[in-house]
VOLOKE-615004 format. One record per residue: residue in three letters; x, y, z of N, C-alpha, C in turn. Coordinates in steps of 0.001 Angstrom, whole numbers, padded with zeros to 6 digits, always signed. Example, Ala and Ser with C-alpha at 12.3 -4.5 7.8 and 13.67 -1.06 7.14 Angstrom:
BEGIN
ALA+013190-005690+007800+012300-004500+007800+013200-003300+007800
SER+012850-002250+007080+013670-001060+007140+012900+000030+007870
//
This chain:
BEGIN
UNK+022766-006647-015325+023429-005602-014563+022537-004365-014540
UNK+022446-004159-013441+021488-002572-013198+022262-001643-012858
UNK+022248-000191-012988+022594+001216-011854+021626+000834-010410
UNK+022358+001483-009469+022146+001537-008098+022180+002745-007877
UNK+020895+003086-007414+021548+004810-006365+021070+004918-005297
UNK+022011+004450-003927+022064+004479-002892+021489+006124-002496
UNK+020456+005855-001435+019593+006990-001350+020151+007192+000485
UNK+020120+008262+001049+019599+008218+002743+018274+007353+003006
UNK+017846+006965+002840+017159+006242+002675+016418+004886+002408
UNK+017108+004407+001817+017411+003114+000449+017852+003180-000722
UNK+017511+001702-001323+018704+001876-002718+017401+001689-004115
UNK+017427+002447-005205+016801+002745-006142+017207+001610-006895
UNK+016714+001011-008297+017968+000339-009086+017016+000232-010638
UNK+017823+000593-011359+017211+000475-012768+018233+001007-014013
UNK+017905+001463-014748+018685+002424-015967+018697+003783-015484
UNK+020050+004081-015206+019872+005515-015401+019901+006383-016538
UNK+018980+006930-016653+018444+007713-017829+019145+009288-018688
UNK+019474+009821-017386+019826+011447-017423+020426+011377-016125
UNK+021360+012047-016423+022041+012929-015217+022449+014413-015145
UNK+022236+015006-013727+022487+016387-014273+022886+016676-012597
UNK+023411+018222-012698+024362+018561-011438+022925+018517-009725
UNK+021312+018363-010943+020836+018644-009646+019617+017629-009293
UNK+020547+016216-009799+019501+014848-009893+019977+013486-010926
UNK+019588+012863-010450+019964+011307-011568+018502+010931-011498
UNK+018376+010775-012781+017048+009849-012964+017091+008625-013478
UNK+016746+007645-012950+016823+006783-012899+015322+005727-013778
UNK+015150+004866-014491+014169+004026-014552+013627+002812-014568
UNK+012709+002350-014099+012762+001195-013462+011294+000296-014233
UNK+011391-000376-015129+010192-000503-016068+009819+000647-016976
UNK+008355+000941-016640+008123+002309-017511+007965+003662-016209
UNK+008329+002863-015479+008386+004276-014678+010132+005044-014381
UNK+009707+006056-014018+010917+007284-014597+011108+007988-012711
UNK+011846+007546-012233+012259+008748-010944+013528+009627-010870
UNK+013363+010898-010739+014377+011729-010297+015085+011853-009126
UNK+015999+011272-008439+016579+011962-007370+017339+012817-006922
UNK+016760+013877-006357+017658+014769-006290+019074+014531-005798
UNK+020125+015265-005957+021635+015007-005699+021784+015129-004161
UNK+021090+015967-003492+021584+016363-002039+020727+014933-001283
UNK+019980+014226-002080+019699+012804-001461+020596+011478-001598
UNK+021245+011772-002545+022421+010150-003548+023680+010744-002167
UNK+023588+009197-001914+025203+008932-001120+026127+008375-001765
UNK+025745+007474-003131+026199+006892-003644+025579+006197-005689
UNK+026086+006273-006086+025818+005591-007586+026807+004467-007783
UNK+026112+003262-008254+026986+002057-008597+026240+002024-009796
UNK+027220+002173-010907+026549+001787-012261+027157+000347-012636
UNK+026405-000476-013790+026316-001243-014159+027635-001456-014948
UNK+028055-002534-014536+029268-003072-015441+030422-001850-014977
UNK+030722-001462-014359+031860-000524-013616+032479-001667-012824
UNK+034091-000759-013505+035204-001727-012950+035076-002038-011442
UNK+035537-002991-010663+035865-003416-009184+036427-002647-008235
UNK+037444-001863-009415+038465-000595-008773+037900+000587-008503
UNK+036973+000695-009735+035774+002391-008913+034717+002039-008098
UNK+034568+000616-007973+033685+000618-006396+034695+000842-005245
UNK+035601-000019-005256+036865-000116-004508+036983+001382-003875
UNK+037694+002150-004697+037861+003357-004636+036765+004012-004100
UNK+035462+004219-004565+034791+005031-004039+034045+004838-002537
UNK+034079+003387-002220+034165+002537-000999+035619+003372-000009
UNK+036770+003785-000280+037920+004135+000064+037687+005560+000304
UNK+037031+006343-000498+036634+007568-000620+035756+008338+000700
UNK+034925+007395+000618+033295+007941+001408+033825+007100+003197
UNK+034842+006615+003101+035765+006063+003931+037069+007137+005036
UNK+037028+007924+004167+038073+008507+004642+039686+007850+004354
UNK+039562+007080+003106+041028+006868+003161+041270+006859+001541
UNK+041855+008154+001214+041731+008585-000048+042808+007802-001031
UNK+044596+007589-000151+044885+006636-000391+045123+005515-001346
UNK+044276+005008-000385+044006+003295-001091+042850+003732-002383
UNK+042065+004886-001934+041233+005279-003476+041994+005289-004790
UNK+043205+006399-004270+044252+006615-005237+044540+005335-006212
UNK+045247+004567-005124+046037+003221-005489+044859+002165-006291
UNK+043939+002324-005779+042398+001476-006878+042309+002144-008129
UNK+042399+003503-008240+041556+003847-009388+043172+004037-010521
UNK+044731+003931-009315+045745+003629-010376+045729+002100-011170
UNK+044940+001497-011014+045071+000289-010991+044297-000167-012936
UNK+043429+001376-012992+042156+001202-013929+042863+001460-015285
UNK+042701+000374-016528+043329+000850-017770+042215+002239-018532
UNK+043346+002820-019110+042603+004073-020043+041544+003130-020868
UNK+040068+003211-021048+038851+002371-022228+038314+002870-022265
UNK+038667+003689-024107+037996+004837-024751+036315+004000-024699
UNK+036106+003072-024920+034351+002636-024802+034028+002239-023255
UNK+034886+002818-022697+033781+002714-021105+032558+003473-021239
UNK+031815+003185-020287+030398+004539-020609+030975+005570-020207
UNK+030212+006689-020414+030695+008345-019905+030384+008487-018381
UNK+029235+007977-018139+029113+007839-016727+030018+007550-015721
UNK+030878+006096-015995+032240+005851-015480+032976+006216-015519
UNK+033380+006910-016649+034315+007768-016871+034407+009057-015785
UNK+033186+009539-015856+032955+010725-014866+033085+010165-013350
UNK+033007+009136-013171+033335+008961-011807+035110+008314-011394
UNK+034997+008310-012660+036736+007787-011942+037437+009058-012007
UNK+036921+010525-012884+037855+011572-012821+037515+011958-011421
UNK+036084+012312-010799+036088+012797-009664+036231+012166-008323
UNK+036366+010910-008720+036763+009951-007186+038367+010526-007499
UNK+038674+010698-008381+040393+011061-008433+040680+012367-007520
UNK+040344+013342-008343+040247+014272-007692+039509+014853-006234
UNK+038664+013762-006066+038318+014122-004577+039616+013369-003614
UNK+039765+012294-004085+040727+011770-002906+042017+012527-002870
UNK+042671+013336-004553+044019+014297-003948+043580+015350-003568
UNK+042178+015837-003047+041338+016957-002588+041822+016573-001190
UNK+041583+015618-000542+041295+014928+000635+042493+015097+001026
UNK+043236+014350+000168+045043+014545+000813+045853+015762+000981
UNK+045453+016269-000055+045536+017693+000114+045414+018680+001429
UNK+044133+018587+001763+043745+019158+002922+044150+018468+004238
UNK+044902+017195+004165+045663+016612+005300+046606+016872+005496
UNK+047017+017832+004366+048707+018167+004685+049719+017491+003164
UNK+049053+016638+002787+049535+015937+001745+049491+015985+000410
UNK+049860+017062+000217+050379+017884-001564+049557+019215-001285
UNK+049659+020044-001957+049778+021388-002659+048227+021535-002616
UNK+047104+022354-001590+045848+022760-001971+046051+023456-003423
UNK+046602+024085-004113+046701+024877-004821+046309+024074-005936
UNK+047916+023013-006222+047241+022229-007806+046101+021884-007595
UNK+045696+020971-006470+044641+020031-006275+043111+020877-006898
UNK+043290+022132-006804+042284+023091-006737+042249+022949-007924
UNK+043097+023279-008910+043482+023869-010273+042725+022500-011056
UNK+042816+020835-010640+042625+019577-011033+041048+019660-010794
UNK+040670+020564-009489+039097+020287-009512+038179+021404-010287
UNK+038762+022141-010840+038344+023224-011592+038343+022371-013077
UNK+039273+021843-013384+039467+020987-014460+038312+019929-014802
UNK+037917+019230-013295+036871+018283-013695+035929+019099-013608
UNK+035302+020152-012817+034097+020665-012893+033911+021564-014577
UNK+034836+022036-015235+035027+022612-016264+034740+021007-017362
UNK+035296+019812-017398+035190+019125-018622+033996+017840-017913
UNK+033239+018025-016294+032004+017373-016480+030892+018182-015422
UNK+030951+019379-015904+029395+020294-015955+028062+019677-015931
UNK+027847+018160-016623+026785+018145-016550+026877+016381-015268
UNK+028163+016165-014532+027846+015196-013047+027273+015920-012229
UNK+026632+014694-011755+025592+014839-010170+027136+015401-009028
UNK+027871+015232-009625+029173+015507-008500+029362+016711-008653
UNK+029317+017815-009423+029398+019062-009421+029351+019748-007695
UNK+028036+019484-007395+028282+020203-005730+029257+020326-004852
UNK+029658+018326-004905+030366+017992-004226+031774+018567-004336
UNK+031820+018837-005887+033451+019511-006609+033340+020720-006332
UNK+032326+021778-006301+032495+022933-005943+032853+023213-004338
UNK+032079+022098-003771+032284+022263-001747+034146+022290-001700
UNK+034497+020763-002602+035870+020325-002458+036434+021878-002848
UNK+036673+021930-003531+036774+023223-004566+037507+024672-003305
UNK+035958+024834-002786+036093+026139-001913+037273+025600-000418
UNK+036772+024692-000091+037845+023784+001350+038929+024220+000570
UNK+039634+023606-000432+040457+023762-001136+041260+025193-001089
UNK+040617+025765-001265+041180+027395-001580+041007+028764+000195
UNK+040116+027508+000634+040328+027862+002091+041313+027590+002839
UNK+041598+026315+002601+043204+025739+002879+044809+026491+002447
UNK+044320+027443+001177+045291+027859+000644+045685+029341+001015
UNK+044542+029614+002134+044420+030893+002507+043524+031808+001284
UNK+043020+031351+000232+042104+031945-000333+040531+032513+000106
UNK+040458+033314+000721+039090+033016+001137+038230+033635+000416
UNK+038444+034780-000180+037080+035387-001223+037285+034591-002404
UNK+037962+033651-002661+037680+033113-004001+036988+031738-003550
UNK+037373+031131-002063+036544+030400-001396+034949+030325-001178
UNK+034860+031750-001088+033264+032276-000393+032661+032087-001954
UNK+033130+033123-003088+032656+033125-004787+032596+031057-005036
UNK+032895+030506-004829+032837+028978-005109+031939+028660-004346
UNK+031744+028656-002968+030946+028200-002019+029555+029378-002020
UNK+029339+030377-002826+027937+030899-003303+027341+030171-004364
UNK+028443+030043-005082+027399+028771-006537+026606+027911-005927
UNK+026882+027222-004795+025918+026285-003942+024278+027187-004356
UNK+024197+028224-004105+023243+028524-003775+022165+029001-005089
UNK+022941+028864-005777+021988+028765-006821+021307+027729-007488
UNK+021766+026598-007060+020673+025792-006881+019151+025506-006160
UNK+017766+025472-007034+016895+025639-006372+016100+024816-004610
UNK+017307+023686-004826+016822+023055-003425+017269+023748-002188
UNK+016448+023831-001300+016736+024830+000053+018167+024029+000710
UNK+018256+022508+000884+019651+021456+001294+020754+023100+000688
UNK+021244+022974-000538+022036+023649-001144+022443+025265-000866
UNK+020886+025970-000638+021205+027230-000440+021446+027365+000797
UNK+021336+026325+001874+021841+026930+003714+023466+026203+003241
UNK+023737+025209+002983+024867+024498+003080+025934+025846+002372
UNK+025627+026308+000986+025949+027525+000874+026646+028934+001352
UNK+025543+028775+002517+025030+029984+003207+026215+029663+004492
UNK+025995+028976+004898+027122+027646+006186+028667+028025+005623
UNK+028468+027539+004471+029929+027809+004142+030660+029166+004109
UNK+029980+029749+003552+030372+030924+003057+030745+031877+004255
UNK+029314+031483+005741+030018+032378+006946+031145+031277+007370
UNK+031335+030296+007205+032746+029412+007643+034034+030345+006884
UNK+033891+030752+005424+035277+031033+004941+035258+032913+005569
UNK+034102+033232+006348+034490+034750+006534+035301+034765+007777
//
């Protein structure tokens, strides 16, 4: 069983090594590659349940849903890796992000749940993605300067992808 990280591009596959909010590195023999985050469409790690492909297949889909209903499906296993772990909290929370912003529950908690995962996994490649969700979120709620303050963290990241997407957002919530 290998990690996969589906690139724009193509698919990487080896051990992933490190992860951090602004790259997965991945290795493949003795060689070592970084990819940056604003390139990964996707991570399939090794030995991950059926239900967090499922789900995250449901996710990147537009049908948050059936994400829901997959990743209800997953027993609590204190020895899963941490890696999996981190992706079944934020496929969670992105899909009641998603529903959320369709009309379907409360932007407000949903917000409060993604503050929660970005607060207890600081160091996922999903961070961006939780802060973008994050600001939509509080834009939805009629928040908008606490929208714009969420959607500036983008920009402190050193890749230029991050600081226009940022920059995009931020005149979107004015």
């Amino acid at each position: 069983a290998v990690d996969r990280i589906r690139r724009q591009n193509g698919v990487d596959s080896g051990k992933i090594t490190a992860i951090t909010p602004l790259g997965v590195t991945i290795s493949k023999g003795s060689v070592e590659s970084t990819v940056p985050t604003e390139d990964i469409e996707s991570v399939s790690l090794a030995s991950e349940p059926t239900e967090l492909t499922s789900a995250r297949n449901a996710v990147l889909a537009g049908r948050p849903q059936e994400a829901l209903d997959s990743l209800g499906k997953l027993a609590d296993d204190p020895a899963r890796r941490d890696e999996i772990a981190a992706d079944v909290d934020f496929y969670t929370v992105l899909a009641k992000a998603q529903l959320a912003l369709a009309g379907a529950g409360s932007p407000e908690e949903v917000a409060a749940e993604v503050r929660n995962f970005l607060a207890r996994r600081n160091r996922s490649f999903h961070v961006p993605q939780g802060i973008e969700a994050l600001g939509d979120l509080l834009v939805a709620a009629g928040q908008y300067g606490a929208a714009r303050t969420e959607y500036a963290k983008l920009a402190k990241a050193p890749a230029a992808y991050f600081q226009l997407k940022s920059a995009l957002l931020v005149g979107q919530a004015w």
